[in-house]
PAFI-215845 format. One record per residue (C-alpha): residue in three letters; x, y, z. Coordinates in Angstrom, 1 decimal. Example, Ala and Ser with C-alpha at 12.3 -4.5 7.8 and 13.67 -1.06 7.14 Angstrom:
<atoms>
  res       X       Y       Z
  ALA    12.3    -4.5     7.8
  SER    13.7    -1.1     7.1
</atoms>
This chain:
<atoms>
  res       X       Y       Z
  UNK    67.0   116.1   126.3
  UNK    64.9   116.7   123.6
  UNK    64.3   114.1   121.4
  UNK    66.6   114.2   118.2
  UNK    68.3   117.4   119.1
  UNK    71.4   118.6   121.0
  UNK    73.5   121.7   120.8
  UNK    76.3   121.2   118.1
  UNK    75.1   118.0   116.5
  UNK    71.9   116.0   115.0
  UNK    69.9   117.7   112.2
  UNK    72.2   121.1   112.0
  UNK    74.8   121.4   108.9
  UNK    77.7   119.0   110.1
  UNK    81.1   120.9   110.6
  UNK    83.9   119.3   108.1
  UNK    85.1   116.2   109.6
  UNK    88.6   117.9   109.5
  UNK    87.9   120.7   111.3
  UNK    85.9   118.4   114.4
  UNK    89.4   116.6   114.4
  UNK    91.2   119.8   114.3
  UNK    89.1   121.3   117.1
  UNK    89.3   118.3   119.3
  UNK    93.1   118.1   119.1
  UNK    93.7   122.0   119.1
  UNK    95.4   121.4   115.5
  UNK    95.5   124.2   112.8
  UNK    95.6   122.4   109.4
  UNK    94.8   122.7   105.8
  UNK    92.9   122.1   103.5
  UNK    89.7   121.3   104.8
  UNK    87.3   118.7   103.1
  UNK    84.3   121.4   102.0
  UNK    81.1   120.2   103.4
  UNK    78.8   119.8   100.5
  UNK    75.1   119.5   100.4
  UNK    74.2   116.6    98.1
  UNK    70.6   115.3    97.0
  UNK    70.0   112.1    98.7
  UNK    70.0   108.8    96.8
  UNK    68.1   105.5    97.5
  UNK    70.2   103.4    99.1
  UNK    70.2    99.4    97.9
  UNK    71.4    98.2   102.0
  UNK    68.7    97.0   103.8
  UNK    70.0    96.5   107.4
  UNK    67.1    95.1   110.1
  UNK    64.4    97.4   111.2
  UNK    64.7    95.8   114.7
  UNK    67.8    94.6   116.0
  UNK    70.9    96.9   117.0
  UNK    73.6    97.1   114.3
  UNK    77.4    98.5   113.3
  UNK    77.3   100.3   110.1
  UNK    81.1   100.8   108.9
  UNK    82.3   102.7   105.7
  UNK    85.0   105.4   104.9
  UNK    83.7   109.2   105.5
  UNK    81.6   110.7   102.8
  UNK    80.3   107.2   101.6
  UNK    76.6   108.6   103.2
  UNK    76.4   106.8   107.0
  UNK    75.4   109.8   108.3
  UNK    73.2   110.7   105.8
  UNK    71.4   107.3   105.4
  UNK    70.7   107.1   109.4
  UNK    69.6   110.2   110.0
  UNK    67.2   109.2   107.4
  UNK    65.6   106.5   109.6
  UNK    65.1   109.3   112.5
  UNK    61.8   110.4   114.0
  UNK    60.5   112.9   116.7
  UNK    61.0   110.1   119.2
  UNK    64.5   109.1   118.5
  UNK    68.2   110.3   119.7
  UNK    71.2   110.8   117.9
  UNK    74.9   111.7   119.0
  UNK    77.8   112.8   116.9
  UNK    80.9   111.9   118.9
  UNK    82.4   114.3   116.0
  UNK    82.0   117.9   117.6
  UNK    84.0   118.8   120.3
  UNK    81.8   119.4   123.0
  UNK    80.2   116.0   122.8
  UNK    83.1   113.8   122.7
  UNK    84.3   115.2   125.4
  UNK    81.4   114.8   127.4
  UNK    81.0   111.4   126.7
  UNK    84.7   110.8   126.8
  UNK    85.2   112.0   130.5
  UNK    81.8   110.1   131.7
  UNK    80.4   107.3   129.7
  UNK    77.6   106.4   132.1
  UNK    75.8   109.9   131.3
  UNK    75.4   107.8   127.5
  UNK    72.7   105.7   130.1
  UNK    71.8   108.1   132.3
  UNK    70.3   110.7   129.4
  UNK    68.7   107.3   127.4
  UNK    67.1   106.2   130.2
  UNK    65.8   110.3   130.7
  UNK    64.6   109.9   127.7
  UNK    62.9   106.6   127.8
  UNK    60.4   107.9   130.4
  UNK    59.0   110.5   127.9
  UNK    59.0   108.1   124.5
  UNK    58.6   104.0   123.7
  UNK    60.9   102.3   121.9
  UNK    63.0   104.9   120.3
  UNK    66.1   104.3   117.7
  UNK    69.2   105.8   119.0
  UNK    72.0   106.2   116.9
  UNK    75.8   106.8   118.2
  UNK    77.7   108.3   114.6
  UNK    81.4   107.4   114.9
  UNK    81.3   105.1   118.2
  UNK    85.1   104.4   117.4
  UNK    85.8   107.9   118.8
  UNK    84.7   106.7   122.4
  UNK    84.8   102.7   122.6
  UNK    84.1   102.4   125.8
  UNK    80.6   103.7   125.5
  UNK    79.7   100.3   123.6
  UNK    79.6    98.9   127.8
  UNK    76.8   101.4   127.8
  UNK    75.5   100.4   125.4
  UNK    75.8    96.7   125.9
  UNK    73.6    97.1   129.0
  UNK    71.1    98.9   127.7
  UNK    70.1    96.5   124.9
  UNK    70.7    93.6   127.4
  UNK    68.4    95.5   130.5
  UNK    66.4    97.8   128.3
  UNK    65.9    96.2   124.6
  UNK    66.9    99.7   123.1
  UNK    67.6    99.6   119.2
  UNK    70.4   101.0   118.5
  UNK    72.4   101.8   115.0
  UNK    76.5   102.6   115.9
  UNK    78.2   104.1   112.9
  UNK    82.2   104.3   112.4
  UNK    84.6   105.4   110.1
  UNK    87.2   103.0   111.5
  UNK    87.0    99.8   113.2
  UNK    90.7    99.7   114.3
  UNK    90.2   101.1   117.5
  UNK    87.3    98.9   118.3
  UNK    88.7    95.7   117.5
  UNK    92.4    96.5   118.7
  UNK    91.6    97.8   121.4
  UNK    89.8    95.0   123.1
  UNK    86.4    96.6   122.9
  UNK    82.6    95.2   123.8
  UNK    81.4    94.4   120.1
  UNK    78.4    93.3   121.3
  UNK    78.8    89.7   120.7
  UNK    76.1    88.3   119.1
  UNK    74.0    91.4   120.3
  UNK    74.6    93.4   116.9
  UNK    74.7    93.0   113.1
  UNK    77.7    94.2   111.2
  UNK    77.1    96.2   107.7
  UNK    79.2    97.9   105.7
  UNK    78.3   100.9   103.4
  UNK    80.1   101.6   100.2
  UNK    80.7   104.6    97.5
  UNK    77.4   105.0    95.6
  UNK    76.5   101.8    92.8
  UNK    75.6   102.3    89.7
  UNK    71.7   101.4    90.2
  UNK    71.8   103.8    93.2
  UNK    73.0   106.9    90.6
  UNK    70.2   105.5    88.1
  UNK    69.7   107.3    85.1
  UNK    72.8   109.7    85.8
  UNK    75.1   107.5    86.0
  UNK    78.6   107.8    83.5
  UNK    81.1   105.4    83.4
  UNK    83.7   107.6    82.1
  UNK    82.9   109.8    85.3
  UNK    82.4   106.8    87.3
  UNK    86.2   105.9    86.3
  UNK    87.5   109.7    86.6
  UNK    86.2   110.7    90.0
  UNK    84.6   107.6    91.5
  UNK    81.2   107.6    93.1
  UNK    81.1   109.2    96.6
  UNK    77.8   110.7    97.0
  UNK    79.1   114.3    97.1
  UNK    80.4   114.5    93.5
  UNK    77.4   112.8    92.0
  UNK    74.3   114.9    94.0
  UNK    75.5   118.4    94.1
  UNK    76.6   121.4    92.2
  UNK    80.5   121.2    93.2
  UNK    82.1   123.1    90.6
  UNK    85.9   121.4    91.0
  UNK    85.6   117.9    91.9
  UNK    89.3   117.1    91.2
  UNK    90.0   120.1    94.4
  UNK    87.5   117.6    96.9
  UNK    89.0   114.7    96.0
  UNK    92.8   116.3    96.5
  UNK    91.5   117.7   100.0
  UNK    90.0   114.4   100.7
  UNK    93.0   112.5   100.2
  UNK    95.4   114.9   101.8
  UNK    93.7   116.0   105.2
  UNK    91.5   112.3   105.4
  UNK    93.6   109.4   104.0
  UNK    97.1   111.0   105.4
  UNK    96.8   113.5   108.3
  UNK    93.5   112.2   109.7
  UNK    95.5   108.8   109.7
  UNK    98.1   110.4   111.8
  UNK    95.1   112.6   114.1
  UNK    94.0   109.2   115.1
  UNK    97.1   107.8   116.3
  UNK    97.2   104.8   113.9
  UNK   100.9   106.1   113.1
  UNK   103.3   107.6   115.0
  UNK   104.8   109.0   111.5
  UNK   102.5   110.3   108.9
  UNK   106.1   110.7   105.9
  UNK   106.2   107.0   106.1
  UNK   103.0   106.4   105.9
  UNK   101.7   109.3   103.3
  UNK   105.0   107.5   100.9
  UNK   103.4   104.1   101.4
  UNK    99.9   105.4   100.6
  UNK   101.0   106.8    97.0
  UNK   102.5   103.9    96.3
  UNK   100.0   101.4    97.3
  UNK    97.5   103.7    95.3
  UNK   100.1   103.4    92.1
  UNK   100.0    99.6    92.4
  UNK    96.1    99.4    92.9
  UNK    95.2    95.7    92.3
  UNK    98.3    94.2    91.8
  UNK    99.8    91.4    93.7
  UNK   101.5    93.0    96.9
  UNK   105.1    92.4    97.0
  UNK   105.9    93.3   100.8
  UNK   109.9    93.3   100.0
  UNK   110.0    96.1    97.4
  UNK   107.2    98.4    99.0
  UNK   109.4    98.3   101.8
  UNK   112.4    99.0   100.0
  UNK   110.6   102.1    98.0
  UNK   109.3   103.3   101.4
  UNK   112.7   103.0   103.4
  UNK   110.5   100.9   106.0
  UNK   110.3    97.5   107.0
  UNK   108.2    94.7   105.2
  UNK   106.3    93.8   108.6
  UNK   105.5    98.2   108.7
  UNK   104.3    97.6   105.2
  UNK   102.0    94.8   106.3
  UNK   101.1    97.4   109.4
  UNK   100.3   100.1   106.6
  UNK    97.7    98.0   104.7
  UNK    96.1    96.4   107.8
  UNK    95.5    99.9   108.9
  UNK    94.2   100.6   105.2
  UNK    91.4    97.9   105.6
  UNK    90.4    98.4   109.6
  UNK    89.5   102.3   108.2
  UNK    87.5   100.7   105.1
  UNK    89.6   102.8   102.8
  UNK    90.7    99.4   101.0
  UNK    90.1    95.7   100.9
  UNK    92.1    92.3   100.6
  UNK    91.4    90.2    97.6
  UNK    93.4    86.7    98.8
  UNK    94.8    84.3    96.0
  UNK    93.0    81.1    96.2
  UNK    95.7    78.3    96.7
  UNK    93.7    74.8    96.1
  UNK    95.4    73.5    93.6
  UNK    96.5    69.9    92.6
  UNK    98.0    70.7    89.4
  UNK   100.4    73.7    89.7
  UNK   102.0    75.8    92.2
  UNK    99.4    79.1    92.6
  UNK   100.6    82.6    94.2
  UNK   100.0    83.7    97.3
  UNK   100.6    87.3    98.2
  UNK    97.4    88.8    98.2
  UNK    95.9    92.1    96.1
  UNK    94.3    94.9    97.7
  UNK    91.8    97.5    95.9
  UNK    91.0   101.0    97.4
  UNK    87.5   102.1    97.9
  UNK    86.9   104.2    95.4
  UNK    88.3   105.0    91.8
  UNK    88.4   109.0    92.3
  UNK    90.3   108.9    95.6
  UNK    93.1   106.5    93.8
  UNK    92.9   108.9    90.9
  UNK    94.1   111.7    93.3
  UNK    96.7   109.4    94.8
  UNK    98.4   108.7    91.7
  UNK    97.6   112.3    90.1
  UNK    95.5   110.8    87.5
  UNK    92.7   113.2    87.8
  UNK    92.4   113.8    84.1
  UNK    89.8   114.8    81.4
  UNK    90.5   111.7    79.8
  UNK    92.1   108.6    81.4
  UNK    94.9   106.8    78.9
  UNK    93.7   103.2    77.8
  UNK    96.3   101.7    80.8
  UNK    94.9   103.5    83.4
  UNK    91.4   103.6    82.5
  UNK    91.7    99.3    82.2
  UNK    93.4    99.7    85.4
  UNK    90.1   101.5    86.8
  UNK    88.0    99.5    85.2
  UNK    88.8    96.6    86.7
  UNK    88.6    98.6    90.6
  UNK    85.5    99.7    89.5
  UNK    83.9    96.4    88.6
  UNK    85.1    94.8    91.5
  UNK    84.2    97.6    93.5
  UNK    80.5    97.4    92.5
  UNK    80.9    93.2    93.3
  UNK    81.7    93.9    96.7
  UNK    79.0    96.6    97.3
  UNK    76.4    94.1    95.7
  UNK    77.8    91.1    98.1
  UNK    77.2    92.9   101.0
  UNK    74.0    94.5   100.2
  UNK    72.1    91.6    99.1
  UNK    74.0    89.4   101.8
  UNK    75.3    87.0    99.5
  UNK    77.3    83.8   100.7
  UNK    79.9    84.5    98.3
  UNK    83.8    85.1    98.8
  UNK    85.5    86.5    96.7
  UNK    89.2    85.3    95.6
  UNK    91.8    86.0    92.4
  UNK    94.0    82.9    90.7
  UNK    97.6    83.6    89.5
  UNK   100.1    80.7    89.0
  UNK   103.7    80.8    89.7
  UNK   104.1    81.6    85.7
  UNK   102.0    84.3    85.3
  UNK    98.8    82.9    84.0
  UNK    95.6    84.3    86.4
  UNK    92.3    85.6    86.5
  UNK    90.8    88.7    88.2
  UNK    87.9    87.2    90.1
  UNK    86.8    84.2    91.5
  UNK    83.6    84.0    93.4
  UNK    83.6    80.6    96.0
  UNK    81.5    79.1    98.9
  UNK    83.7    77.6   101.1
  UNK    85.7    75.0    98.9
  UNK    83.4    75.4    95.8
  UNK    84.3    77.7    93.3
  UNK    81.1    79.2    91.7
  UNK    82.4    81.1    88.7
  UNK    85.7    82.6    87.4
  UNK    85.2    86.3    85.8
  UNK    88.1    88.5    83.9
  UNK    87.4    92.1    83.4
  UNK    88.4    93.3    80.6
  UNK    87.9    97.2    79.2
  UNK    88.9    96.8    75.3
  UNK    86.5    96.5    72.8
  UNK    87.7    93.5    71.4
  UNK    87.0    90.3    73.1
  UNK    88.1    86.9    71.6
  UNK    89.2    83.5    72.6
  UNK    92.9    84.2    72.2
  UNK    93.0    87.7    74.3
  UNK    91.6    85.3    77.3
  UNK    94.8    82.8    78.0
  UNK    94.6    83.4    81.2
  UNK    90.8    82.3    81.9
  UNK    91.6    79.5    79.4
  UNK    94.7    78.0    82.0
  UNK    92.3    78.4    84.8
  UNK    89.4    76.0    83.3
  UNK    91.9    73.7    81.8
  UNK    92.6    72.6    85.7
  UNK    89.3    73.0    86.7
  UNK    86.7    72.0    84.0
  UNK    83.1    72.6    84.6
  UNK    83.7    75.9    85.9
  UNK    81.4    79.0    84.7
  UNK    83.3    81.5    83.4
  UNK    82.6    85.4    82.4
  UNK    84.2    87.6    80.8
  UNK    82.5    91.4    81.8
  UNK    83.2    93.8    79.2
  UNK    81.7    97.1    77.9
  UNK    78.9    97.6    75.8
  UNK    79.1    93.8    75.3
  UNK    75.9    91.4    73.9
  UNK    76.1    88.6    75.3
  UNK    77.3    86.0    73.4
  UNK    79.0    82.6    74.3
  UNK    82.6    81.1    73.3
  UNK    84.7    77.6    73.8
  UNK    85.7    76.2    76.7
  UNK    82.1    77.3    78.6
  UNK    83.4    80.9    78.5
  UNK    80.3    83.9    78.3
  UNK    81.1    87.4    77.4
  UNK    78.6    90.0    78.8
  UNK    78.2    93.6    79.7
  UNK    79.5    93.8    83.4
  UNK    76.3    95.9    84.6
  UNK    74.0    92.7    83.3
  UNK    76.6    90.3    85.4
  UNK    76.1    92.3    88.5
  UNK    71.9    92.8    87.7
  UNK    71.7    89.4    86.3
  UNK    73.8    86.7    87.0
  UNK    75.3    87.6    90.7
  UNK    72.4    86.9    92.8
  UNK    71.8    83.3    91.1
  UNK    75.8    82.4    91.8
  UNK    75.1    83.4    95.8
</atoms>
């Protein structure tokens, strides 16, 4: 095999990740997600240069892009995505060991990287033994963790760190960055580095052929109506506090399918639980959880809000993904021992964010996208420190100075919180 190269993968122009599916199941559908050729951005993860890893994220967040990055003339790398390889691999495993250890006699220490190792889990007992007997570095990447961890698959306990890559930040776009845009169409690599003419039309095909049918292509549901029903409507209610009951109701399903639907949502990355924190001495808190998509664009397209112009509800709405979209992305890249967490009491008082260690709550933030930013708008935050006192608290706005009110409460631009203040809190 030669090194970095094989017939229908590596360095060629990648086939749409619709029409690999397509092929592989002998399915004819439309549209297809266009494949796009994007500049590359620098990337703010910094996984290890030494030890094997995972790297997880939704498709078109840059995996492949970013790996194939690290790749020199001594190195492998496999797409499971065309046809002809995930078969091969599929019907014998062992030849996963057999061409790495071909290989190994021509070239020391090479990096070989497996793109979307949930396609064939079983390979992961390949290569198990060949970091155990043969110290080989490998980097695994997957769109979807569902099959690995439902299925009972080796996750190379121990053997392997876990990362997770996100839609672009805003200090990765640098100078180009728009917030407006950022809000409108979200920041998946594609729409930001290339000359794509309709973005709206890649972010419709996206949702439709990736989020529903590729669902379905997988297997994760035995019926994509359902499922595709439950999708808008978990889109439409985007950060609010999940009330199992009446999606169920809305959806014709059951509450404990509902709870099935989102799981499914975070094990593909395409969204992510915030938990309500419950310690609390002084009043009954909520406890149904909130859940955030990825990406702003693809919940635009979800609830047919790909507009010029965002109304003030919807772009607040946005704002607030956004934000906490960017916290999550920073977390993770800069490894920071932070959880995050959102207070609501049984009356309706809350706050969008709290960031905790364990038991210790390190801060309390509320997002907020109006321009006017004063004690009174904030009775929320101001519940929150009344039980716990001592507590910093932020208020991330836009084109905010910083500036400081009662009750320990700071008001700042929500770009300086993330460049500024995050890394201190973890």
């Amino acid at each position: 095999m030669k090194a970095g190269f094989d017939e229908g993968n590596c360095h060629l122009p990648r086939r749409s990740i619709w029409t690999a599916l397509a092929l592989e199941l002998k399915l004819d559908i439309a549209p297809k997600i266009p494949y796009i050729f994007g500049a590359m951005f620098k990337r703010e993860i910094i996984p290890s240069k030494s030890k094997s890893y995972f790297l997880f994220g939704p498709r078109q967040t840059g995996k492949s892009t970013f790996v194939k990055s690290l790749i020199t003339d001594k190195d492998l790398y496999l797409d499971l995505l065309p046809q002809r390889n995930f078969l091969n691999y599929a019907k014998k495993p062992g030849r996963l060991r057999e061409e790495i250890l071909a290989h190994l006699r021509r070239y020391d220490n090479p990096l070989c990287i497996i793109d979307e190792i949930q396609k064939i889990p079983d390979l992961l007992d390949e290569v198990h033994e060949l970091i155990e007997t043969g110290g080989i570095w490998f980097i695994l990447t997957g769109s979807s963790a569902r099959k690995l961890r439902r299925g009972g698959a080796n996750l190379l306990a121990g053997r392997a760190y876990t990362y997770r890559l996100f839609p672009l930040t805003f200090t990765e776009i640098g100078n180009r960055f728009d917030l407006d845009k950022a809000l409108r169409l979200g920041t998946l690599p594609v729409l930001w580095g290339s000359r794509e003419e309709d973005p709206g039309e890649f972010l419709r095909a996206y949702t439709e052929t990736y989020l529903k049918e590729e669902v379905a292509a997988e297997g994760l549901v035995r019926n994509i109506g359902p499922f595709a029903q439950f999708l808008d409507i978990a889109a439409a209610n985007d950060g609010e506090t999940v009330n199992l009951n009446n999606i169920a109701r809305e959806c014709s399903i059951s509450a404990k399918t509902v709870q099935q639907y989102y799981q499914i949502l975070e094990d593909t990355f395409l969204a992510f639980k915030l938990s309500a924190w419950g310690k609390s001495e002084r009043r009954r808190l909520v406890s149904h959880p909130r859940y955030y998509f990825f990406d702003t664009g693809v919940t635009n397209a979800l609830t047919h809000t790909l507009s010029d112009q965002l109304n003030p509800r919807v772009f607040g709405r946005r704002f607030e993904q956004f934000v906490i979209c960017q916290l999550m992305a920073t977390i993770e890249y800069k490894r920071l021992n932070l959880q995050p967490y959102y207070w609501r009491t049984n009356h309706g008082a809350e706050v969008d964010v709290l960031l905790c260690t364990g038991n210790r709550i390190n801060c309390a933030l509320e997002i907020k996208s109006s321009q006017h930013i004063a004690r009174e708008t904030l009775m929320g935050l101001r519940s929150f420190l009344a039980d716990n006192p001592g507590v910093p608290a932020y208020v991330l706005g836009i084109g905010q100075r910083r500036r400081q009110l009662q009750e320990n409460i700071t008001v700042i631009n929500w770009s300086e919180f993330l460049l500024e203040e995050l890394e201190v809190l973890g």
